[in-house]
C-alpha positions, 0 to 999 in steps of 0.5 A: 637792150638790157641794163645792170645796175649797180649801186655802190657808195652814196646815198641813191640821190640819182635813183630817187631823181631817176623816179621823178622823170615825168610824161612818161614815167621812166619805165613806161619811157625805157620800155618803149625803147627796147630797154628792160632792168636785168636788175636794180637794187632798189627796183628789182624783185630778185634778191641773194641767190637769183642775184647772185647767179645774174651775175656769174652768167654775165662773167661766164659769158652766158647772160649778155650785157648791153649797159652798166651803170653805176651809181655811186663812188667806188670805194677801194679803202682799206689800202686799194682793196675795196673791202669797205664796201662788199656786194652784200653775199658775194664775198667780193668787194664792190670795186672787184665786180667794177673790174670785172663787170665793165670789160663786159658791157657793151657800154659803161654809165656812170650815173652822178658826180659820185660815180663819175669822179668821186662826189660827196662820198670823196670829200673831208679828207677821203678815208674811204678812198672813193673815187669815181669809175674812170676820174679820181676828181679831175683826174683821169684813172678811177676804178677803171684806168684812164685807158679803159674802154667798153666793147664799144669801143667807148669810154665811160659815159659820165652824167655828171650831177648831185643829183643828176637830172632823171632826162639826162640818164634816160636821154642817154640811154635813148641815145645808147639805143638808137645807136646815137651815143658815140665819142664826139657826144661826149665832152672832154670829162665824158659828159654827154653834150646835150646838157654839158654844152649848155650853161646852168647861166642859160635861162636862169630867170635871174639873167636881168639882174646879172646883167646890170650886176644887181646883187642879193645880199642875202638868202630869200632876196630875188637879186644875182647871186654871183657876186655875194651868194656863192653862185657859179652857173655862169661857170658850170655847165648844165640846161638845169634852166632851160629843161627844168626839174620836177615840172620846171623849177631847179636851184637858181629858180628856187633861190638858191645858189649853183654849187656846179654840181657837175664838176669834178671836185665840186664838193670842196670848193675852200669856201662855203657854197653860199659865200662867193669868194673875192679878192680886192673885193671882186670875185675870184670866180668868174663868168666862163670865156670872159678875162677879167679886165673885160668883166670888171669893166662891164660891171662898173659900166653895169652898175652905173645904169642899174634901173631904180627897179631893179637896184630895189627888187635884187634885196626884196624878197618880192617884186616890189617895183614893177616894170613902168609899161609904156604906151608908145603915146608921146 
């Protein structure tokens, strides 16, 4: 199977994340899949002329297209036109190829939370217009409308993340491959299951000190981030923690706070990413599925049996209170 893929609006995080995909590598990887680059700007060696007539056979139905991602928003300014970011020696804008190009493709990716609603490049007021391939933010319709499906039948398959994690685009182009990527893989923003049905909560080597809600104050402190740091992993869905980052770590792991980079309209939360805020002094944002009397509840009675141990690590920057090892000898 063949991949086309386009780079429109924003700053090529996702292709860079992509090249860190470890053992194998994401060539070696896709290769031994049956999967092969018709062209990637910023892998391929063809350029201008040979681009060009790439593209004008897949419009006149003589070269076939099996997968189009997408990278980056689509930029329809100045006034629905698109003309704010042309495809360099074409003539036509970037949002035109978009249109013209996905009814083609027997399957359309969109690849990071700029292609999949809108992202970073859609933030401060949006004078750019972009928008993401078939979501404006939360909202059905983009570059493409809400109704808008692939030769197969499916949707756009949206893998979402700022950047996104290198497996989850080739684990979705695995799955394309094998036959395996269907409508039931998808939940209901169009992302793949297989990260999407997990939280960046999971995992997260923070979790004891979530329980007995003991809280870092500050950046560098090993405790909970949620209640003062601006923390969302318990809301926002992701295995960033159980399949890790760049041989195992990822944002919680090193010290900083979940933004819930694969959510629609992440970019703008009304408050700094690292402030949480709260109301009455409890947090405005909570743990998914928990109401909030429940939680208040949980975290007095939490709060109240904090270990010494852990009350005193959550504002360290260093394990300075051990575990006490028992023996089991009376």
């Amino acid at each position: 199977m063949n991949i086309l893929w386009l780079q429109s609006a924003g700053c090529g995080g996702c292709t860079m994340s992509l090249l860190c995909a470890e053992s194998p590598g994401v060539l070696d990887l896709l290769g031994d899949a049956g999967l092969s680059f018709l062209w990637h700007p910023a892998l391929s060696e063809q350029t201008g002329a040979e681009v060009r007539a790439l593209l004008a056979g897949i419009e006149d139905g003589s070269q076939a297209l099996d997968i189009l991602c997408v990278e980056g928003s689509i930029l329809t300014g100045p006034k629905g036109t698109g003309r704010f970011q042309m495809l360099s020696g074409t003539g036509r804008s970037m949002l035109d190829w978009v249109r013209s190009l996905a009814p083609l493709a027997e399957q359309v990716v969109a690849v990071g939370t700029c292609a999949t609603y809108g992202g970073m490049t859609s933030a401060g007021g949006n004078p750019a217009g972009a928008i993401g391939l078939q979501y404006d933010g939360s909202y059905p319709g983009g570059a493409l409308p809400a109704d808008f499906r692939a030769r197969s039948g499916m949707p756009v398959i949206n893998v979402a993340g700022c950047p996104t994690h290198p497996d989850w685009v080739t684990e979705t182009l695995l799955l394309i491959a094998g036959g395996e990527m269907n409508k039931a893989a998808l939940d209901e923003l169009g992302r793949p299951l297989f990260y999407a049905e997990h939280l960046v909560h999971h995992a997260c080597p923070k979790n004891e000190f979530y329980e007995y809600k003991a809280s870092a104050e500050k950046p560098g402190q090993l405790g909970c981030m949620m209640e003062h740091m601006g923390c969302v992993g318990t809301q926002a869905v992701g295995d960033c923690n159980i399949r890790g980052w760049n041989g195992g770590s990822c944002c919680t792991r090193a010290g900083y706070a979940c933004i819930n980079c694969t959510a629609p309209e992440f970019e703008e939360p009304n408050h700094p990413f690292t402030e949480t805020p709260k109301f009455a002094g409890i947090p405005v944002g909570l743990p998914s599925d928990m109401p909030k009397a429940w939680f208040m509840a949980l975290a007095s009675l939490s709060k109240a049996a904090t270990p010494k141990r852990l009350a005193e690590n959550a504002v360290a920057d260093r394990i300075e209170v051990p575990p006490t090892l028992r023996t089991g000898r009376k």
